[in-house]
NUKOL-385321 format. One record per residue (C-alpha): residue in one letter; y, z, x. Coordinates in nm, 3 decimals, decimal comma. Layout:
N
REC  r        v        w        u
REC  a        Y        Z        X
...
This chain:
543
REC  r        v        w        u
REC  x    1,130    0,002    1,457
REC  x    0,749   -0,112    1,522
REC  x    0,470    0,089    1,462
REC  x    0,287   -0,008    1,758
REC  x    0,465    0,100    2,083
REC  x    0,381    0,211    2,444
REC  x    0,048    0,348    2,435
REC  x   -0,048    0,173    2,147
REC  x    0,052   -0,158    2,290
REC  x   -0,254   -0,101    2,510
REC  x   -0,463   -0,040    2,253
REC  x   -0,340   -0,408    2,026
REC  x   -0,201   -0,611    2,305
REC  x   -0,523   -0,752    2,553
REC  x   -0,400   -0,934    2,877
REC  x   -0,609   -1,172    3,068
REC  x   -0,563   -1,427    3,357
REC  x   -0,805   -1,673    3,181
REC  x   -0,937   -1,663    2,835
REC  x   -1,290   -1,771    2,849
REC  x   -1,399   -1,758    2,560
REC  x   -1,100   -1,927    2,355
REC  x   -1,098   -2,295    2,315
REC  x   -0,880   -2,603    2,213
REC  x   -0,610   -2,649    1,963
REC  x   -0,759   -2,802    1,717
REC  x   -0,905   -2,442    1,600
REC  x   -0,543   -2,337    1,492
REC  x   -0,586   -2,475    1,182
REC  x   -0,209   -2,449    1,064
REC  x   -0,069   -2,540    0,687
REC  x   -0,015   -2,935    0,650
REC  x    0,300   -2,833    0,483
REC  x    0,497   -2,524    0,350
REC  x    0,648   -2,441    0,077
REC  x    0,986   -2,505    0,000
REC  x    1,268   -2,336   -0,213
REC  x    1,300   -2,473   -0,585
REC  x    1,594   -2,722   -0,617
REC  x    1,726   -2,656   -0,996
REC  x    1,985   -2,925   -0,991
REC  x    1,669   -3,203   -0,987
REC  x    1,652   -3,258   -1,390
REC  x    1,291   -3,372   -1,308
REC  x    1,188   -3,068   -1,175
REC  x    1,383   -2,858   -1,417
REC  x    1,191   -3,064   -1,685
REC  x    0,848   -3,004   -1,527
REC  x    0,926   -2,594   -1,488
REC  x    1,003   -2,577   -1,856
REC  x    0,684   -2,727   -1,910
REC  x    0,504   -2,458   -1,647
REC  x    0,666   -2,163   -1,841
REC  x    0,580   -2,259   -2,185
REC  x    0,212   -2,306   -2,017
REC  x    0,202   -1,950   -1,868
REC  x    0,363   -1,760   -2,190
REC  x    0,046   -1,712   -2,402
REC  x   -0,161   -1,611   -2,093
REC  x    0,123   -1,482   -1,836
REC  x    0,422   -1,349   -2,006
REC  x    0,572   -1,122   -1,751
REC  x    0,537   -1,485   -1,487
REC  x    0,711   -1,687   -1,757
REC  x    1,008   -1,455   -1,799
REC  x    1,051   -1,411   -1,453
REC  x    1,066   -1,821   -1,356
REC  x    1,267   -1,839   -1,700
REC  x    1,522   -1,584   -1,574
REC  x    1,553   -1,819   -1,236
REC  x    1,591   -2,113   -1,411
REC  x    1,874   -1,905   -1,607
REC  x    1,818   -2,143   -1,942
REC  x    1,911   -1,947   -2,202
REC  x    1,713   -2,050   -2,430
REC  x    1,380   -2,067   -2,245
REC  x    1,501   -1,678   -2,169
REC  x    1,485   -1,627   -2,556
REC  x    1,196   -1,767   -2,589
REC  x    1,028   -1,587   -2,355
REC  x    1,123   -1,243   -2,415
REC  x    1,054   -1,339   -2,813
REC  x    0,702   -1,370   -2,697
REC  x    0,678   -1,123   -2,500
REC  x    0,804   -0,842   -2,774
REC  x    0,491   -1,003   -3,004
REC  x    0,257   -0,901   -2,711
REC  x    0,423   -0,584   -2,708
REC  x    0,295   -0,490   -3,029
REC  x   -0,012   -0,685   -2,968
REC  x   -0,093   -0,415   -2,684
REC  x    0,011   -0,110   -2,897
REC  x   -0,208   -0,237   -3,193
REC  x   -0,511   -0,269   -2,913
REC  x   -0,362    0,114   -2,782
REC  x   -0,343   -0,058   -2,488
REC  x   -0,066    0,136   -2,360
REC  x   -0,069    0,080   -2,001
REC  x    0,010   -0,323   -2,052
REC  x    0,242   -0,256   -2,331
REC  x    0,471   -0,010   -2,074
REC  x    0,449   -0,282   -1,813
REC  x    0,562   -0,552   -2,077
REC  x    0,884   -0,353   -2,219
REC  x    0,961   -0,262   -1,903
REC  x    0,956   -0,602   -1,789
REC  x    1,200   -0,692   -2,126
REC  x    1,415   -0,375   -1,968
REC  x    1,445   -0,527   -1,611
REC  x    1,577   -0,847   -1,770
REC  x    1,831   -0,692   -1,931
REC  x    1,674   -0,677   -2,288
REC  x    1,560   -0,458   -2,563
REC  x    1,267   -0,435   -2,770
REC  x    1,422   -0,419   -3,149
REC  x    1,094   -0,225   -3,296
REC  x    1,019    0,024   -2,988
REC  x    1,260    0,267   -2,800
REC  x    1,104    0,363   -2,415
REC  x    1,090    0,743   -2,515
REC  x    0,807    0,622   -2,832
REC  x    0,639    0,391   -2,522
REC  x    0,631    0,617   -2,219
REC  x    0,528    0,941   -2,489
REC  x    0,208    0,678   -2,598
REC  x    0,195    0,573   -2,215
REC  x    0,118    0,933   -2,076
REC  x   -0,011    1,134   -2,316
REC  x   -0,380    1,134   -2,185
REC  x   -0,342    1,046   -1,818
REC  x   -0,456    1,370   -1,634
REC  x   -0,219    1,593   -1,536
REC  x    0,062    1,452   -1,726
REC  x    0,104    1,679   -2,031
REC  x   -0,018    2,044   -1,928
REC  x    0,071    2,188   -2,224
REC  x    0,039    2,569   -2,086
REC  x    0,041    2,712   -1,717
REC  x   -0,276    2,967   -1,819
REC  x   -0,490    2,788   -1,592
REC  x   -0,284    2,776   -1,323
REC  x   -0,396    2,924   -1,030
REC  x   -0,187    3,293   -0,999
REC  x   -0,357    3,400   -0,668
REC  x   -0,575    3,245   -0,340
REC  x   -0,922    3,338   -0,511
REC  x   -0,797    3,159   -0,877
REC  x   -0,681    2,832   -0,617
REC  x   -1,108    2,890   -0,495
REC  x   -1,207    2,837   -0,756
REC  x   -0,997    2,549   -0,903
REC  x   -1,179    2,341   -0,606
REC  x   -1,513    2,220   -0,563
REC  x   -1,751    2,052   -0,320
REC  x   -1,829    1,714   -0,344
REC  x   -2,203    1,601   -0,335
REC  x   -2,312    1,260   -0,287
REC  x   -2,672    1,186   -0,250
REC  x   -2,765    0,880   -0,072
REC  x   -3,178    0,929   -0,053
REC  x   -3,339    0,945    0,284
REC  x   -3,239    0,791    0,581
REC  x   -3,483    0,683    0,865
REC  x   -3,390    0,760    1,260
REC  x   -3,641    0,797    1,500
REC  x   -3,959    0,745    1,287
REC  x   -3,859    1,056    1,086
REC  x   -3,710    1,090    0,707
REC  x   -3,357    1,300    0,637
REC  x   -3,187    1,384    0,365
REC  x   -2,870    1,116    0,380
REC  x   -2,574    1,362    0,199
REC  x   -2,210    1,248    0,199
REC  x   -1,953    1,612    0,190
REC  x   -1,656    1,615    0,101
REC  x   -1,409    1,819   -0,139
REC  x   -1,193    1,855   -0,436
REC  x   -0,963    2,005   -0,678
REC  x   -0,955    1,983   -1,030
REC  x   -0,618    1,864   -1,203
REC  x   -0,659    1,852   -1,580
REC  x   -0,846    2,059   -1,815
REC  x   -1,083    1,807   -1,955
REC  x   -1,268    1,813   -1,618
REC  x   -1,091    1,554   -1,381
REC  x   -1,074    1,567   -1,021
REC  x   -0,924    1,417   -0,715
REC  x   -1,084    1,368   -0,391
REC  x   -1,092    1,087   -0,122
REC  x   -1,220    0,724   -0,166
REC  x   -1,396    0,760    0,146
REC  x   -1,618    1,013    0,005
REC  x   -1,710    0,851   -0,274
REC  x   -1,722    0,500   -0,104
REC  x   -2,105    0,413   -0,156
REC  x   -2,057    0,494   -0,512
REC  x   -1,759    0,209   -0,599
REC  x   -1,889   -0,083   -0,232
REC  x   -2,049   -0,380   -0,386
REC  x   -2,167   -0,413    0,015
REC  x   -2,358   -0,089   -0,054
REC  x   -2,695   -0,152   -0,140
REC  x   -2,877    0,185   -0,124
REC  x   -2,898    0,468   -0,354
REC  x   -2,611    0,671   -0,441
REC  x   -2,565    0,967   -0,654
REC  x   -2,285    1,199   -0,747
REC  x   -2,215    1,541   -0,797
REC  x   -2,016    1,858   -0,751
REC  x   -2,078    2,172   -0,703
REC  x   -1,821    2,511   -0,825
REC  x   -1,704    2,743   -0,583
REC  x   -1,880    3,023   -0,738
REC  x   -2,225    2,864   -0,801
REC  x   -2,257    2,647   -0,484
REC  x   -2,640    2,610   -0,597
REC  x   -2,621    2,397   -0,912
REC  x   -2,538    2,029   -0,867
REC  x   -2,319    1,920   -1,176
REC  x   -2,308    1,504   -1,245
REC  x   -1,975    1,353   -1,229
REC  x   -1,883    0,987   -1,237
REC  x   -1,554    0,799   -1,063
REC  x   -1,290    0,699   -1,279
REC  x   -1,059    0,557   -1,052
REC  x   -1,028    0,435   -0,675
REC  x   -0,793    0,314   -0,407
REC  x   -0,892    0,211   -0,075
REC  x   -0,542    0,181    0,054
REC  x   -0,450    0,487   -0,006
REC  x   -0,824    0,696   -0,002
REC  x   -0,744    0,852   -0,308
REC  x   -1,024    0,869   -0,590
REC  x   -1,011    0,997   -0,978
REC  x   -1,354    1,180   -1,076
REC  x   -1,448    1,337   -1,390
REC  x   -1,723    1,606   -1,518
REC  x   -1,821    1,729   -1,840
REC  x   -1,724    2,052   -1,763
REC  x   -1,390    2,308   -1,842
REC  x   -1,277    2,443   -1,533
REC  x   -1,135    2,818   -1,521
REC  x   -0,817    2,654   -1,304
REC  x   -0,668    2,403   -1,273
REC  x   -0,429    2,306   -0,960
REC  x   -0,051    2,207   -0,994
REC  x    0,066    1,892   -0,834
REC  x    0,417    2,031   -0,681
REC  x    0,558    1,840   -0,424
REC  x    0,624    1,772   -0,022
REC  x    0,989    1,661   -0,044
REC  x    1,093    2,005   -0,020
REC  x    0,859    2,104    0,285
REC  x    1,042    2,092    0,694
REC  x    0,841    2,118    1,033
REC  x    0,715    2,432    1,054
REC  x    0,643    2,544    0,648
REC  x    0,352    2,746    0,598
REC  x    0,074    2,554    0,414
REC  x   -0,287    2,602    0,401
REC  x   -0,610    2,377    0,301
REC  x   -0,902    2,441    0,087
REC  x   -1,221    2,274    0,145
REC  x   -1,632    2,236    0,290
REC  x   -1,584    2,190    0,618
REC  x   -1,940    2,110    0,804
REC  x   -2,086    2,236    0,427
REC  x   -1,932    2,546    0,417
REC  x   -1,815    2,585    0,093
REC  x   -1,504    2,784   -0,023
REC  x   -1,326    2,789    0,325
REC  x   -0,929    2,910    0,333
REC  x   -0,739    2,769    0,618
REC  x   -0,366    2,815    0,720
REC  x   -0,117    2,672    0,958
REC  x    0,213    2,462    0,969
REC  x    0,374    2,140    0,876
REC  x    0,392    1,957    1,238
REC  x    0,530    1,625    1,161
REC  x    0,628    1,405    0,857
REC  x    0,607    1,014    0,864
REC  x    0,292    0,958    0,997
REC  x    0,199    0,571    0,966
REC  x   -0,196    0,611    0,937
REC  x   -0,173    0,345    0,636
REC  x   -0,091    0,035    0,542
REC  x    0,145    0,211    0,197
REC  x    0,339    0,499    0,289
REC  x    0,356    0,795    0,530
REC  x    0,138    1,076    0,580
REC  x    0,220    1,467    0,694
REC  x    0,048    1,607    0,985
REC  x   -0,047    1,944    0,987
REC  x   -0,208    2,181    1,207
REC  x   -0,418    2,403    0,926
REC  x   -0,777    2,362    1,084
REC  x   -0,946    2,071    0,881
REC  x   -1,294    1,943    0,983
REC  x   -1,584    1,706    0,832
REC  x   -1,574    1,769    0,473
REC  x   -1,260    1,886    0,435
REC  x   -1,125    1,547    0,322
REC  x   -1,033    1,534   -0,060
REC  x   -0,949    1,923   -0,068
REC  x   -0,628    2,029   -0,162
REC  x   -0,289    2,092    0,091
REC  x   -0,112    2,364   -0,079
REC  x    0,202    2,504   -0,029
REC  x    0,369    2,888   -0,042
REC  x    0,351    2,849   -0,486
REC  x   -0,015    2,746   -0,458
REC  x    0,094    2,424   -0,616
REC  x   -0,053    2,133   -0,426
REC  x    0,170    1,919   -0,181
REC  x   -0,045    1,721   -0,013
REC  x   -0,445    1,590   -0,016
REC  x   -0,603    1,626    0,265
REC  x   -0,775    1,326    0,460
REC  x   -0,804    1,285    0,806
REC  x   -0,868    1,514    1,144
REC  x   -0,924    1,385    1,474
REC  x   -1,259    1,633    1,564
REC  x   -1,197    1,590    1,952
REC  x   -0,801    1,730    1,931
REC  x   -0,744    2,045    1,785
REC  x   -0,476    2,062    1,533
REC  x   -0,404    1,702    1,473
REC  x   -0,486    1,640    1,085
REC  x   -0,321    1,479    0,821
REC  x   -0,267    1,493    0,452
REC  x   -0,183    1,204    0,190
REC  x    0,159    1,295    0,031
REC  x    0,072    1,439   -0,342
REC  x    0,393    1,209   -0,411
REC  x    0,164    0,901   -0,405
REC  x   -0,107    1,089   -0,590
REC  x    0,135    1,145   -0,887
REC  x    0,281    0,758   -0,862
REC  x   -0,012    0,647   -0,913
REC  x   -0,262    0,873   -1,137
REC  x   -0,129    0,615   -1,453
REC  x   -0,338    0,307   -1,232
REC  x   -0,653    0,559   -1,091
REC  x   -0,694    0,656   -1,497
REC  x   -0,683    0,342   -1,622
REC  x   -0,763    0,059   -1,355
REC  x   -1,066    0,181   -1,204
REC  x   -1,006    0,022   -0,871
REC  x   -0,625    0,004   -0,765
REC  x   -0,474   -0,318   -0,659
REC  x   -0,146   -0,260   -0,463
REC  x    0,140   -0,548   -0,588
REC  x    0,354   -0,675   -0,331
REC  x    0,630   -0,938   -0,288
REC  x    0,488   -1,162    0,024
REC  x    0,793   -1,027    0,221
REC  x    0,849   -0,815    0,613
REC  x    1,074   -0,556    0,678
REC  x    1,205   -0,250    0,795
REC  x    1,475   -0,006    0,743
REC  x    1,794   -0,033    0,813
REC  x    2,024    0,234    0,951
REC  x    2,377    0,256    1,022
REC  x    2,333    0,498    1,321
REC  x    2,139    0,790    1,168
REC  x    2,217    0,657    0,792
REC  x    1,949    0,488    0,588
REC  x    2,062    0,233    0,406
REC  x    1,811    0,012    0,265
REC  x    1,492   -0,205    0,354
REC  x    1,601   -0,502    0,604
REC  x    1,412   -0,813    0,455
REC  x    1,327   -1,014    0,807
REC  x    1,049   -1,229    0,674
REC  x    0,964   -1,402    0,330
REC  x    0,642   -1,644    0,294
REC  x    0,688   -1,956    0,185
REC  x    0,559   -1,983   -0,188
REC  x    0,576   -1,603   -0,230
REC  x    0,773   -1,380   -0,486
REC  x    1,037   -1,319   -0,231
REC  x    1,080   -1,662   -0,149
REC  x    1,077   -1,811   -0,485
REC  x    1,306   -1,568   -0,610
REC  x    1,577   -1,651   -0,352
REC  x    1,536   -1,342   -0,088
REC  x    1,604   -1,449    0,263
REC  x    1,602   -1,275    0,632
REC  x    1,888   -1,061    0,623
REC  x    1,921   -0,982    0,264
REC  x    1,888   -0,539    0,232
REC  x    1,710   -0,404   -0,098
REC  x    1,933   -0,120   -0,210
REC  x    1,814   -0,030   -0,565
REC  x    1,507   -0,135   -0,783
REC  x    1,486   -0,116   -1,147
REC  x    1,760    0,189   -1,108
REC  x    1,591    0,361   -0,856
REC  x    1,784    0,373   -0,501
REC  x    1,602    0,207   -0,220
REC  x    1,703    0,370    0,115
REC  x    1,431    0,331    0,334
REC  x    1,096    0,104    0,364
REC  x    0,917    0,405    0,249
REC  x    1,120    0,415   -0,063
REC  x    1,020    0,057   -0,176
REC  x    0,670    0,161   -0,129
REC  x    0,672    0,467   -0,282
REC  x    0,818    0,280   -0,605
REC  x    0,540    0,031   -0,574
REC  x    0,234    0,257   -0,606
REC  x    0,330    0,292   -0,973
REC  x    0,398   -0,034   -1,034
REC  x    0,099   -0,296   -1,142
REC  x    0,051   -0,676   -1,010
REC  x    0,231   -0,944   -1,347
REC  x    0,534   -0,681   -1,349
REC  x    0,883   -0,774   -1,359
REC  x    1,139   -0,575   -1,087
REC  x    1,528   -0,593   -1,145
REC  x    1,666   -0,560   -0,765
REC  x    2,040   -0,498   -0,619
REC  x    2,025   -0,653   -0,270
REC  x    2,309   -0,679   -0,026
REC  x    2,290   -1,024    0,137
REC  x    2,366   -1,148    0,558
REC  x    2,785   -1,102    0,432
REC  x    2,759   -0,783    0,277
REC  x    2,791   -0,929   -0,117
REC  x    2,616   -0,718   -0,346
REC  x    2,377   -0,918   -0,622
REC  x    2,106   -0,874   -0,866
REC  x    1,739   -1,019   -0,785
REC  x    1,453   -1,083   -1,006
REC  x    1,115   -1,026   -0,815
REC  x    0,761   -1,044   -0,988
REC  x    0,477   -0,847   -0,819
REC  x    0,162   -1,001   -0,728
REC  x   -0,171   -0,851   -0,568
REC  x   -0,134   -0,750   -0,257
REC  x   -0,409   -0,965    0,002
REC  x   -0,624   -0,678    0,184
REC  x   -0,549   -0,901    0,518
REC  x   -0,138   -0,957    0,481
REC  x   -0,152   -1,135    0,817
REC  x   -0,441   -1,385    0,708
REC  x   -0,245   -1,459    0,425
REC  x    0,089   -1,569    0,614
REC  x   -0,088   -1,744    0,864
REC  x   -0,250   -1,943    0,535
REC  x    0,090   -2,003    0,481
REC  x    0,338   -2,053    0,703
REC  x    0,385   -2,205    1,053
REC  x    0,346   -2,032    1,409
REC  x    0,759   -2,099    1,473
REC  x    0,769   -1,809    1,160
REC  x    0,468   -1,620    1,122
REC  x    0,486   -1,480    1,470
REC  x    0,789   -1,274    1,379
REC  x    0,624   -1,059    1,181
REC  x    0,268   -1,080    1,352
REC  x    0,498   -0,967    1,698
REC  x    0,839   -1,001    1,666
REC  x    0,917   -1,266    1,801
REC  x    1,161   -1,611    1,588
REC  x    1,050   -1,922    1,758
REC  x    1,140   -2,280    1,746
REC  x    0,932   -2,613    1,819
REC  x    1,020   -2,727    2,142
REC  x    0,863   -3,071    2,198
REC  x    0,722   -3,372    1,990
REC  x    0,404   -3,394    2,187
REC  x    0,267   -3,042    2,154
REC  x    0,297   -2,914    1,823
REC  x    0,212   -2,601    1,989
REC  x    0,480   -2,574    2,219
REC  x    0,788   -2,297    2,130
REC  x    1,111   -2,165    2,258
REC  x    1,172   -1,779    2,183
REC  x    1,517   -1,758    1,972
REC  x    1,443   -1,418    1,905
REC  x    1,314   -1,063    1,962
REC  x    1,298   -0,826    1,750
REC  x    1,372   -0,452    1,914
REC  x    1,082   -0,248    1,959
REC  x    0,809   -0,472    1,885
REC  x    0,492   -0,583    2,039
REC  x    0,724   -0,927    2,213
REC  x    0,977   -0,666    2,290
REC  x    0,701   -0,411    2,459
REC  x    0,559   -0,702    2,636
REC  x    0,906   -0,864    2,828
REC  x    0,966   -1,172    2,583
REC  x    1,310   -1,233    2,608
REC  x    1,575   -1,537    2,461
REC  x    1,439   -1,897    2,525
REC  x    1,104   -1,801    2,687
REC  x    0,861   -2,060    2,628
REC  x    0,492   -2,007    2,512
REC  x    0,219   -2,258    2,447
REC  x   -0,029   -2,117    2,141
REC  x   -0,407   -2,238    2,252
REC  x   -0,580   -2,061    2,017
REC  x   -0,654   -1,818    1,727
REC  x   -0,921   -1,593    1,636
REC  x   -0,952   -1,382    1,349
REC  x   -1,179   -1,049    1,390
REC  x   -1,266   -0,947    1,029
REC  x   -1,496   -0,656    1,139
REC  x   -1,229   -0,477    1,314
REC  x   -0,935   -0,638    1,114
REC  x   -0,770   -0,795    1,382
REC  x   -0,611   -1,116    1,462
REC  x   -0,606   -1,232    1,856
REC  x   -0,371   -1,518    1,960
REC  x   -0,424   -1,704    2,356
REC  x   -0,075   -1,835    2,477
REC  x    0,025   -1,964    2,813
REC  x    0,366   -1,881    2,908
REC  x    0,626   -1,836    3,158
REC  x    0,866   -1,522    3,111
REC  x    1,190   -1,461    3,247
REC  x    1,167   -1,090    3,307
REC  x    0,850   -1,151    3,478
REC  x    0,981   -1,404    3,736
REC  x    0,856   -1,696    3,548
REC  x    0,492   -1,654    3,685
REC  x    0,268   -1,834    3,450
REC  x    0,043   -1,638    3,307
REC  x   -0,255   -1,693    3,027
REC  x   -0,208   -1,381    2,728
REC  x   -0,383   -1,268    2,474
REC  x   -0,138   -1,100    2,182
REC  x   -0,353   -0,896    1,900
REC  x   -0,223   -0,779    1,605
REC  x   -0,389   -0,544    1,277
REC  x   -0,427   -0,785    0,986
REC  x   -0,203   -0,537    0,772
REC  x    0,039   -0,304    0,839
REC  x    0,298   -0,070    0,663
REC  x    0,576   -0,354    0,690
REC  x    0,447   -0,598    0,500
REC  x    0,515   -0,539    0,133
């Protein structure tokens, strides 16, 4: 299903009778041409993709394996793992450990094995210093609510003075955290930290933190690692906390578990809440799900810790609506542990994706895997042979059910790494895919429309499979399709509507794109009508 339905549809979807201030067509500015899929029986073209891998080996040996395993040469496949085993070692010699676990395990997801390194030496070299990974004793654990205190602290972030009304204030950012590791790391939110890691930001910014039980002495800390995405941020101090918190987990938590929040709210320091678990699958961002809880969380809360009935943390706290009581929300600590290997050692976190759309599929109340309905032309995906229709059941050994599955596998994973996939294609024949990640565009949408044409884009921008429908009007479409419960199915499109596309506009500020069409439904009596469709320029179904 669509994220975006009945209410919400008033909030994305704008109509009008006339669109003033949209113009002619010749703003659309759609692709000359798309990509199309590689035809491996042309010996030219065969020749010329040789060529390309050898090209990318020295500089992009994860790429070159990958195209080499689609060409399905053996010998270019030799070659290219050959190479990539050298850089293997290259990495380790460098104790670069992070790019040497993403190059075996690209060797592993083509089917091959390093002769000089097993994974248990690589993954022991891989996460022996990422926080929170090798606790070697529970003794600062937290054993009691007070020990949990004081394994959190406030976060300080001085910005200078600010200027409103003719008069000078102190400009503070509050928020919270936890510590995780005993060399002084801690986890809070990216949006607390933002002016700290925005190039836009221009002003002064300084960081600190402050321990529950001296809330008078600022202590300097620095961030390690940030995501945006997912408002998660890595800090560290030179300090040795008395506790440190346990990441546990939210899989085992149900609707109505106990679970309380530690935090600043409003600059209160060291303040206990309690309440219950009121919802999972929450889709307040663009990777993954987030819980909603009903523990009372306010300004400056966001970045403290959600813990559970063990005091080991299950969540991070990030969001509360201040004008409804009880609605908050909490960032899985799932995704925090996926992804503590990139916060350590990235500094900012680039999400990978495939350039594909999809949801889950379900056999009544059965999940069963993540429905591909749209690749981009010239993306992973397409490239490596997915199509509308194919279901992603495994990857790299790990069972894909669910969308949220997928995703959840992809917070660990880095862009230039090499997936080994088990899809189930439109007649139910079970195969094995080769997909390479690459960075995932902060505007999805933008991207596709780069891309692609309106007959395809518009399925996932709103659901709805189109087809050209005259030689005069590029611009003119007949609806094949509509997908159930999304923004064409919320607003009456049915089977061979037509619509005529006038114009596009693309609202960066607010991350929005807006689309005029005329058009004449059939659930609507055929009335012509002008429309305005508007769609967020990413979602959680593009991955």
């Amino acid at each position: 299903m669509f994220p975006y339905k009945k209410t919400s549809i008033i909030k994305f979807v704008f109509l009008f009778s006339i669109v003033f201030f949209l113009t002619s067509c010749k703003s659309l500015n759609q692709p000359k041409s798309v990509a199309q899929p590689l035809d491996y029986s042309d010996d030219d073209l065969v020749e010329n993709e040789i060529k390309r891998i050898n090209r990318m080996q020295d500089f992009e040996p994860v790429r070159a394996l990958w195209r080499s395993l689609l060409l399905g040469r053996s010998e270019v496949i030799e070659k290219c793992v050959e190479r990539l085993d050298i850089q293997i070692e290259v990495a380790l010699d460098s104790k670069d450990y992070f790019t040497a676990k993403k190059y075996f395990s690209a060797l592993q997801a083509a089917g091959y094995k390093s002769e000089k390194y097993s994974e248990k030496d690589i993954n022991s070299l891989y996460s022996k210093d990422i926080p929170a990974f090798n606790q070697t004793s529970n003794a600062l654990n937290p054993k009691s609510i007070s020990d949990c205190m004081e394994a959190c602290v406030t976060i300080w972030v001085d910005r200078g003075i600010k200027v409103q009304n003719g008069a000078g204030y102190a400009d503070i950012i509050i928020g919270s955290g936890f510590f995780i590791d005993e060399r002084g790391y801690i986890i809070t939110n990216h949006h607390v930290i933002d002016s700290m890691v925005n190039p836009k930001y221009e002003g002064y910014s300084r960081l600190y933190i402050k321990l529950y039980d001296d809330p008078d002495t600022k202590i300097p800390a620095k961030v390690i690692g940030y995501d945006q995405v997912l408002d998660l941020a890595l800090l560290k101090t030179e300090i040795t906390p008395k506790y440190v918190m346990k990441l546990g987990s939210s899989k085992n938590l149900q609707i109505g578990d106990k679970v309380s929040a530690i935090g600043t709210p409003l600059g209160l320091e060291g303040t206990f809440t309690s309440g219950i678990i009121s919802s999972f699958d929450r889709k307040l961002l663009s990777l993954g799900n987030v819980i909603q809880i009903d523990a009372a969380v306010n300004s400056g809360n966001s970045g403290g810790p959600l813990i559970d009935s063990s005091l080991n943390v299950s969540a991070v706290v990030f969001a509360g609506m201040m004008q409804s009581q009880g609605l908050n929300f909490a960032i899985p600590v799932e995704y925090l542990k996926q992804e503590l290997p990139l916060l350590y050692t990235k500094g900012e976190v680039i999400h990978p994706w495939i350039a594909a759309f999809g949801h889950t599929k379900r056999n009544g109340k059965n999940k069963t895997g993540l429905e591909i309905q749209y690749v981009m032309p010239g993306g992973s995906a397409f490239i490596s042979g997915l199509r509308p229709g194919d279901v992603i059941t495994s990857v790299s050994g790990t069972p894909i059910t669910c969308l949220e599955d997928f995703q959840l596998f992809l917070l660990g994973q880095e862009s230039e790494s090499l997936l080994q996939c088990t899809i189930l294609d439109s007649e139910e024949n079970e195969c094995i895919c080769y997909l390479y990640l690459e960075d995932r565009p902060k505007e999805p949408v933008q991207e596709i429309f780069n891309h692609d044409f309106f007959a395809s884009s518009f399925l996932p921008f709103f659901g709805m499979k189109m087809t050209p429908s005259s030689t005069l009007n590029k611009n003119f479409f007949t609806i094949d399709e509509v997908l159930p419960g999304s923004t064409a199915d919320e607003l009456n499109f049915s089977k061979n509507d037509q619509l005529t596309v006038r114009d596009v506009y693309f609202d960066s500020e607010n991350s929005y794109l807006y689309v005029s069409i005329y058009t004449k439904r059939r659930k609507k009596g055929f009335l012509d009508i002008n429309m305005m469709l508007a769609t967020p320029l990413d979602a959680p179904y593009y991955f």
